[in-house]
N, C-alpha and C positions, 0 to 999 in steps of 0.2 A: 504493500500500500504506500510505502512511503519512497518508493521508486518513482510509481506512477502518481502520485501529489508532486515530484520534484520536478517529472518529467513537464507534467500542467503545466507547472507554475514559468519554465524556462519559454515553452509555448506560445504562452502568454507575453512574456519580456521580450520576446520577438517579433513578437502582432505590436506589441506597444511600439520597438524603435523602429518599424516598418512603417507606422502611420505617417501620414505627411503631417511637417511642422507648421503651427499656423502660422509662424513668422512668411512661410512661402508661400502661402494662399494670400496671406497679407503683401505680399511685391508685387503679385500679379494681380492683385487687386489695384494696384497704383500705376502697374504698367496698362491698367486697358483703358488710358484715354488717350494715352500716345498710341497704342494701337488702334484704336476705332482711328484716331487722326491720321494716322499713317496708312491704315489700309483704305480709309474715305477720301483722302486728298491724293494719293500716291500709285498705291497698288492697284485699286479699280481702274481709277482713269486711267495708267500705262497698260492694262488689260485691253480697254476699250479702244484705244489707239492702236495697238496691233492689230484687234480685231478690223478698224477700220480700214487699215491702211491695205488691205487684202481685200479690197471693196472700190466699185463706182459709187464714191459717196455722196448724189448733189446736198446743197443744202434745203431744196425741196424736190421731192419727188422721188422714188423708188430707188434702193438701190440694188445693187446688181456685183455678184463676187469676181474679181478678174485673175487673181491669185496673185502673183509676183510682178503683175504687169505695170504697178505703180516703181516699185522698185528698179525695175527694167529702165524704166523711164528717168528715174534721177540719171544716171548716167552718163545723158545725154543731156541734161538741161541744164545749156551753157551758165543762163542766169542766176541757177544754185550756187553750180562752182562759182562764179563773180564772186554772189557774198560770201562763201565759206572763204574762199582767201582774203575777202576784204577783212571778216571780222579775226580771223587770222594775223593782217594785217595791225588790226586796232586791238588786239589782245595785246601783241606783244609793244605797242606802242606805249599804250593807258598801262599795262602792268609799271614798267620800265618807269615809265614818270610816277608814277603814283608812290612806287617803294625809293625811288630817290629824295622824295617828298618826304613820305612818313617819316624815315628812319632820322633824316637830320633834326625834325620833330621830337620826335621818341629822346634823341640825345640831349635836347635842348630840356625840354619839360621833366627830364631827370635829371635834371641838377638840381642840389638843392638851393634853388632859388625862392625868394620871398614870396611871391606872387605863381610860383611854377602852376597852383590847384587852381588858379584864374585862369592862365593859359593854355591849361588841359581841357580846360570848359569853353573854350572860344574856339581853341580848332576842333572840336569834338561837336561842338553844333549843327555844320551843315549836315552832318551826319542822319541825324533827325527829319530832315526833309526828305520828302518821297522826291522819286525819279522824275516823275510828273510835274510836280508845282517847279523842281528845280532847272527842267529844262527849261518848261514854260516862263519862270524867271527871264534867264538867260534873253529865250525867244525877243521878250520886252527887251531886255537890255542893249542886244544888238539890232532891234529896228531901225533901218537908215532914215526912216521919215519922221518918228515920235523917240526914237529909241535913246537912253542916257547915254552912251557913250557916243551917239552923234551929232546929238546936242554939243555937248562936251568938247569934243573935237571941232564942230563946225563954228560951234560957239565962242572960240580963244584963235580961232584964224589958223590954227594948224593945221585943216585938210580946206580946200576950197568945197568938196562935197562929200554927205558921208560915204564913208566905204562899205561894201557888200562882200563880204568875205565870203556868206553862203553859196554865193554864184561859182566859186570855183571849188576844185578838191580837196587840196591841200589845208588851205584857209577854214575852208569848212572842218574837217577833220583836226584840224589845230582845235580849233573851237572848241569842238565836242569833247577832246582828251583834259583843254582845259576847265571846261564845268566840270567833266568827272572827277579830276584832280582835284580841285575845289571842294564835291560832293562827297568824296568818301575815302580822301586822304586822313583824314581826323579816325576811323576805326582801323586802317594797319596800324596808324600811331600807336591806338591802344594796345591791339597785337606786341608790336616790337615793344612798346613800353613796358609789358608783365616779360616779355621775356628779358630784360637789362636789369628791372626787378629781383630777379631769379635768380642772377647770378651771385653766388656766396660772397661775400663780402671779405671772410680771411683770406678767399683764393689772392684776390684783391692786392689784400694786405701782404701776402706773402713775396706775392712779385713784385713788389716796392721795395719791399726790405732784400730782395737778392738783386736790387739792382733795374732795374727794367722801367724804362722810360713810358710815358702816355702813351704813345704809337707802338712800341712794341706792345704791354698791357689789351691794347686795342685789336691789334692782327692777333695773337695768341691765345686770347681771352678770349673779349667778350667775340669776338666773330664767329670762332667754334661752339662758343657756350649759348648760342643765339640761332644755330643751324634747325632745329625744329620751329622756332617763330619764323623765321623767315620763310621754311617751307610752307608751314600754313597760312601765313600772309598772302603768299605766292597762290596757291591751291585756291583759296577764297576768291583772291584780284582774277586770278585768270578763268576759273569757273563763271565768275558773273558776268565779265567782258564777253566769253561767248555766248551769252543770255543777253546782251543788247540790244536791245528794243526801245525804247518810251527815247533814249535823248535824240537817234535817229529819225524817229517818225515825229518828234515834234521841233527839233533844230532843224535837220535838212528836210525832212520829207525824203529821206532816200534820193535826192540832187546833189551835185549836177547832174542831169542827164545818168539816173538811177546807178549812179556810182557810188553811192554812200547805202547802198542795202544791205543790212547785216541777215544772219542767217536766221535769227527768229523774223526779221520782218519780209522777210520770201518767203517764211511760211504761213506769216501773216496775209501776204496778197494771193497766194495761191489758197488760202482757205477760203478766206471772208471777202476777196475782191474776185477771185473766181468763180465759188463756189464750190471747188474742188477739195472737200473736207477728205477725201480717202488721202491724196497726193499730199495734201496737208499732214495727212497724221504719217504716211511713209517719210516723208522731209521730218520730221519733229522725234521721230524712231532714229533716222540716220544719223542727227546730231546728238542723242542722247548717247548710239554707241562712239561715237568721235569724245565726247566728253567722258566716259566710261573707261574708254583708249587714256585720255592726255592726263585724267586723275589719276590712277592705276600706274603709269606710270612716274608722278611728281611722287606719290605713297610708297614706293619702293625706293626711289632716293630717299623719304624722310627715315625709311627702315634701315637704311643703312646705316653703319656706324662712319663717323668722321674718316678713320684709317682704312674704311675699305673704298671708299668713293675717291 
C-alpha cells in the first residue's frame, strides 16, 4: 500500500509541474493586441495582395485570374525600372545627408552643455510633423508667386525674378532631400545620441590616462562602440526612403516630365490612376521583396562582429 500511495503521490507532482504557468497565459494574454494589430494591419492585407496580384483586378467590375501575367509584365515596364532607380537614386542621396547631419548633432547635444536638453528639443521637433503638412509646408515656402522665400529674394533685389527650382531635376530633388533633412534628421540624432550615451565612460577614462588624444579616442572608441546605432540609423533612413511617397506627390508631382516618380508613387498611379489594382498589388509584392533583399542584408552586417567585417 505504501508503494502504491508513493507511487500516487509522484503522479501527481508531475500533472502538477506539467500544468502551464499562469505567468505564460498571462504574456500571451498581453501579447494579443500586438497580434490582433499585426495580423489586422500586416498579415491579412500582405495575404490579400498576393492574392490580388495573380488577378485582373479593375477597380470596378469583375475580376478575372491571369496567374503570373502581372509579374510577367513588371519586367518590361520601363517606367517601374525609372522609379526603382530613381528612388535608389534618392535613398542613397537623403541617407548620406541625413547621417552627416545627425551624427555632428548627436556630438554637439552631448556635450555637456548648459542648454544641450533645449537643443535636443529644437532639433527633435520637426520630427513631430507628419510627411504631409511638412511637404505641404515647404510647397508654400517655395511658391514663386506668394511663396517666403520669393518674396524674400525678390524683395532685397537679389534675384530680378523668383526662381523655380521645381521645373528642373536636380533642383527639385535638392529640394526634397532638403525638407527631408530638415524632417527627420532630429530622430537619427536620437538614435546616434543613446548610442554615444552607451558608451562606458572608464573605457573613456582609461584611454586618456594611456595617452590617447580626442581623434584617436574618437576613431578607436567611440566609432566601433557606435557600429550597431549607426547600422540601425542606416536600416530605418534607408527603409523609409524606399517608402517615399507624400514629399514627391506633393513637392514635385513626380516632374519634370515624371522624373521624380518614386517607386511607391508608380504604384500609386498604376492603382488609383489606372485602375489596375492587380498590377498594383504585383508592383507593391516586388518592392517588399527588394526591401526584404537590402534589410537582410544591412542585419547580417549588424550580426557581425567588428573583427570579422
Amino acid at each position: 500500500m505504501g508503494s502504491v500511495a508513493k507511487e500516487t503521490t509522484a503522479r501527481s507532482d508531475d500533472l502538477e509541474l506539467n500544468k502551464p504557468e499562469p505567468e505564460g497565459w498571462l504574456g500571451l494574454l498581453f501579447m494579443l493586441p500586438s497580434i490582433a494589430f499585426i495580423t489586422g494591419l500586416f498579415i491579412i492585407p500582405l495575404i490579400m495582395t498576393i492574392w490580388m496580384s495573380f488577378h485582373n483586378w479593375p477597380l470596378l467590375g469583375r475580376t478575372k485570374f491571369v496567374g503570373l501575367a502581372n509579374y510577367i509584365e513588371l519586367l518590361g515596364d520601363s517606367q517601374l525600372w525609372h522609379s526603382l532607380g530613381f528612388t535608389l537614386l534618392y535613398t542613397g542621396l537623403v541617407t548620406a545627408a541625413i547621417m552627416m547631419v545627425a551624427f555632428p548633432l548627436a556630438l554637439l547635444v552631448d556635450r555637456p552643455l548648459r542648454l544641450a536638453g533645449v537643443f535636443r528639443t529644437i532639433y527633435f521637433m520637426p520630427v513631430v510633423i507628419g510627411f504631409g503638412a511638412a511637404s505641404t509646408l515647404w510647397m508654400w515656402l517655395l511658391n514663386p508667386d506668394s511663396g517666403v522665400f520669393a518674396q524674400i529674394l525678390v524683395g532685397n533685389g537679389l534675384v530680378d525674378k523668383a526662381p523655380r527650382p521645381l521645373e528642373s531635376f536636380w533642383p527639385a530633388l535638392s529640394i526634397v532631400i532638403l525638407m527631408v533633412v530638415w524632417k527627420t534628421a532630429g530622430f537619427t540624432m536620437v538614435i546616434l545620441l543613446t548610442g554615444l550615451q552607451s558608451i562606458p565612460g572608464d573605457v573613456m577614462e582609461a584611454a586618456k590616462i594611456d595617452g590617447a588624444n580626442a581623434l584617436t579616442r574618437f576613431r578607436r572608441i567611440t566609432l566601433p562602440l557606435m557600429r550597431n546605432s549607426f547600422m540601425l540609423a542606416l536600416v530605418l533612413n534607408i527603409t523609409s526612403s524606399m517608402l517615399a511617397f507624400d514629399q514627391f506627390f506633393i513637392i514635385t508631382q513626380g516632374g519634370p516630365e515624371n522624373s521624380t516618380i518614386s517607386a511607391v508613387f508608380s504604384i500609386y498611379l498604376a492603382s488609383f490612376s489606372s485602375y489596375r489594382l492587380g498590377y498594383g498589388s504585383a508592383m507593391s509584392f516586388a518592392l517588399l521583396v527588394v526591401l526584404v533583399a537590402i534589410s537582410s542584408i544591412q542585419l547580417t552586417f549588424m550580426r557581425q562582429r567588428p573583427e570579422e567585417s
